[in-house]
N, C-alpha and C positions, 0 to 999 in steps of 0.2 A: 593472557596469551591467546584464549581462544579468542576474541574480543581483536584483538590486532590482527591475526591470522583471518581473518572473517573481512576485514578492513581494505586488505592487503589484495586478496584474491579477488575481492569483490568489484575493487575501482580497475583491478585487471582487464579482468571479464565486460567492463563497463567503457573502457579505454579503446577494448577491440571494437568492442560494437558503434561506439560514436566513431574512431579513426580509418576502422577499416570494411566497415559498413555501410555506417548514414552517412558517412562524408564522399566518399567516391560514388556513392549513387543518389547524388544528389538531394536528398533527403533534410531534414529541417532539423537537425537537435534541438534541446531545451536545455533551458538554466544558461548558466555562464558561459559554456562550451557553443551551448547556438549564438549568442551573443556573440563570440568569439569567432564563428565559424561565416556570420554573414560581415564583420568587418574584413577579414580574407578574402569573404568573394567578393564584396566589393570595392575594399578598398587595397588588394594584396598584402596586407598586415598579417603579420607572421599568427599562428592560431597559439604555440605555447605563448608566445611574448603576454599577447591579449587573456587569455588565461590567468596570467600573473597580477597583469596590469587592472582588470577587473574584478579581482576579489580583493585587491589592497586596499580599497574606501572600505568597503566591508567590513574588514577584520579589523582595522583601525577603530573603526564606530563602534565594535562589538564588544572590542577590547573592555574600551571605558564606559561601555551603558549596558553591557550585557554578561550572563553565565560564562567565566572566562574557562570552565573546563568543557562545556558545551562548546565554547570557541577551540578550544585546541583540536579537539576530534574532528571540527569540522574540518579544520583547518590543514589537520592531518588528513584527511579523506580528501580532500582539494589536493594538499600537494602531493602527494601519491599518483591521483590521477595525473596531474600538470608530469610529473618526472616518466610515469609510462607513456606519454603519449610522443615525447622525445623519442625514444626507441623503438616505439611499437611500430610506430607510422614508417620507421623502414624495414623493419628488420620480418613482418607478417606482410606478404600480399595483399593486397586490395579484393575483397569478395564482391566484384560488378556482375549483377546478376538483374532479372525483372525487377519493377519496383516493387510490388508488391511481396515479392519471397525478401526483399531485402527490409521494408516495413515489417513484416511478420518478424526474421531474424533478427532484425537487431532490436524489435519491441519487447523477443524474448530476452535476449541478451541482457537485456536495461533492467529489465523486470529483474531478473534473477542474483541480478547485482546488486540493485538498489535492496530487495527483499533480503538480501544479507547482509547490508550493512545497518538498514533500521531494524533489522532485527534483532542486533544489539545494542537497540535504543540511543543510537550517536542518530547524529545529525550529518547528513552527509555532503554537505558542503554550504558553503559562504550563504546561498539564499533560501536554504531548508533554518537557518543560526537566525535568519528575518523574519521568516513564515511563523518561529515559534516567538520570536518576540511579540509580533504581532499579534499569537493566544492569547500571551499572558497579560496583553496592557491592552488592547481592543477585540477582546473575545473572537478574532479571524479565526475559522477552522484555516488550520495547514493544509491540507487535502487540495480544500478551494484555491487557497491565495496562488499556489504551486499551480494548479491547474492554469489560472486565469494568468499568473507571470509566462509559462508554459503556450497558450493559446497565443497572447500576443508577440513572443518570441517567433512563433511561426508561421504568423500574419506576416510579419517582418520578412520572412523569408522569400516574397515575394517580390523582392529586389533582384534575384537570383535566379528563382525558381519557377515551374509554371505551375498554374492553379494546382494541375493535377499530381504532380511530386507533392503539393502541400495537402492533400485529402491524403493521399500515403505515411505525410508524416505524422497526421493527426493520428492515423489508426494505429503506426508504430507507438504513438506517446499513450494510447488509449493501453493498447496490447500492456506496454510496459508497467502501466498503474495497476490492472488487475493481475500480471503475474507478481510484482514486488506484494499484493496483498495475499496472494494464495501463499507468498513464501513465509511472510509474515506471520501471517494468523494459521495456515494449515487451509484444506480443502474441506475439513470435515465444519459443518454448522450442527450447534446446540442451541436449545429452547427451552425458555424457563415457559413452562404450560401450567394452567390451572384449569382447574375443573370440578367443577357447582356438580353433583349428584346426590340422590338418595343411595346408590350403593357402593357409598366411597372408602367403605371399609373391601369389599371385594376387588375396587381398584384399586386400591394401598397394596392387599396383598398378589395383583398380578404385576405392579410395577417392583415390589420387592422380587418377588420367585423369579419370573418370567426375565425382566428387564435388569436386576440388580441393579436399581434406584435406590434412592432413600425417598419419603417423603415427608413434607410439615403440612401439618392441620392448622388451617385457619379457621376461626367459629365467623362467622358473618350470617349475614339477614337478608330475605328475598323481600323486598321493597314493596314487590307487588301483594304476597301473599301474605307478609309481615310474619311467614315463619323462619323459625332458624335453620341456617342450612351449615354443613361442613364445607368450604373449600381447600382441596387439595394442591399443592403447589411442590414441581418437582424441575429437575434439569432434564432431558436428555437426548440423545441426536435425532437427526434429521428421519433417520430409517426403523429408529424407535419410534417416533414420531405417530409411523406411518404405522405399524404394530397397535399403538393404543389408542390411537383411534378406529380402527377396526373392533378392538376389544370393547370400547365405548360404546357402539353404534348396537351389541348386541342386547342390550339392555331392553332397546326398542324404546326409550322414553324421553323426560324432557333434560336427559343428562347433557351439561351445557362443557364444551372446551375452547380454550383459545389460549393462543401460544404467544408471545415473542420472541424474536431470534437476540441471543445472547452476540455482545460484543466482545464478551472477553471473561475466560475462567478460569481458577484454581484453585487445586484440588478436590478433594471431596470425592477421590476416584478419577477426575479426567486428566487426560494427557494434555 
């Protein structure tokens, strides 16, 4: 239920901001809906009809070569949108304001949408059901392929549009992809760090006290000096981070750290 309700709210919030946002100020959408939005302006083609009309090769193709319950959500998330934008586009004002406050709003808009509905791991419409076929049979990141369908959608828009509505729509499509990721993942970033010392037992125990960590000992060997040394290897955020390396530095020696940022965790304590 939660999973639909999330689906529901989300192509809402997403319906506003492409109908009664990026579209009255002239601005570029992406996916389907820009596709849809530059046959209107230049051909006066109805924008639901073309919505329809453009994801039926889609879902046909998906049907028979691809994840058919992947295809339903999508499919669901498409016609959801396709059904509110019937009603929205009369029934809500038009918000014509500068372009730029309208880039910003409706990037957050998009963001905050799309971050809810991937964030119940569906796919949220006909060409995100492509982008993952494309992972699984020619290693495409999604991220990219969406990006780059995304950029030339609103090259395209220059049929319509002037240069400078299309630098607005790019910063809307930019805005959108890193708030749908902060909704996603969260704002907060963790770091699996490891760290080479001689006093890695006094580390252990300020990341246990201090930091309530855990840590694992790995035995490994300094190459150069061919002795054995302990490496410590632990999770924790960005402002911990910042904590034990100051703790680190007081050693005064040749205590060695470096971190990478995690993509992705559970349990073990974090949220």
């Amino acid at each position: 239920m939660r999973k639909f309700s999330f689906i529901f709210i989300g192509q809402f919030i997403a319906c506003v901001a492409f109908s009664r946002v990026l579209i009255p100020n002239n601005l570029a959408p992406v996916g389907l809906g820009g596709v849809a939005t530059l046959l209107n302006k230049t051909m006066g083609l109805d924008i639901q009809l073309m919505l329809v009309v453009l994801c039926l090769p889609i879902i046909i193709w998906a049907y028979f070569k691809y994840d058919r319950i992947k295809l339903y959500y999508a499919a669901l998330c498409y016609g959801v949108f396709t059904f509110y934008f019937g009603f929205v586009d009369a029934a809500l004002p038009a918000f014509i304001t500068d372009p730029i406050i309208a880039s910003v709003t409706g990037g957050i808009m998009l963001g905050v949408a799309s971050g809810m509905i991937i964030g119940q791991a569906v796919p949220n419409g006909p060409e995100a059901v492509v982008g993952l076929y494309l992972k699984e049979k020619r290693d495409i990141n999604v991220p990219t392929f969406l990006m780059i369908v995304n950029m030339v959608i609103i090259a395209m828009a220059v049929m319509y549009a002037d240069l400078t509505l299309i630098v607005y729509s790019v910063i809307a499509n930019y805005i959108s992809g890193r708030i749908a990721n902060a909704v996603v993942i969260g704002t907060r970033r963790y770091y699996v760090v490891n760290i080479v010392s001689e006093h890695y037992l006094d580390i252990t125990r300020y990341i246990h006290n201090e930091l309530n960590r855990s840590v694992t000992f790995v035995q490994s060997m300094d190459t150069t000096t061919l002795k054995k040394k302990m490496l410590l290897k632990t999770v924790i955020s960005s402002r911990e981070m910042v904590r034990l390396k100051e703790y680190v530095k007081t050693f005064e020696d040749d205590s060695f750290v470096y971190a990478i940022e995690s993509a992705s965790i559970l349990g073990g304590g974090f949220e």
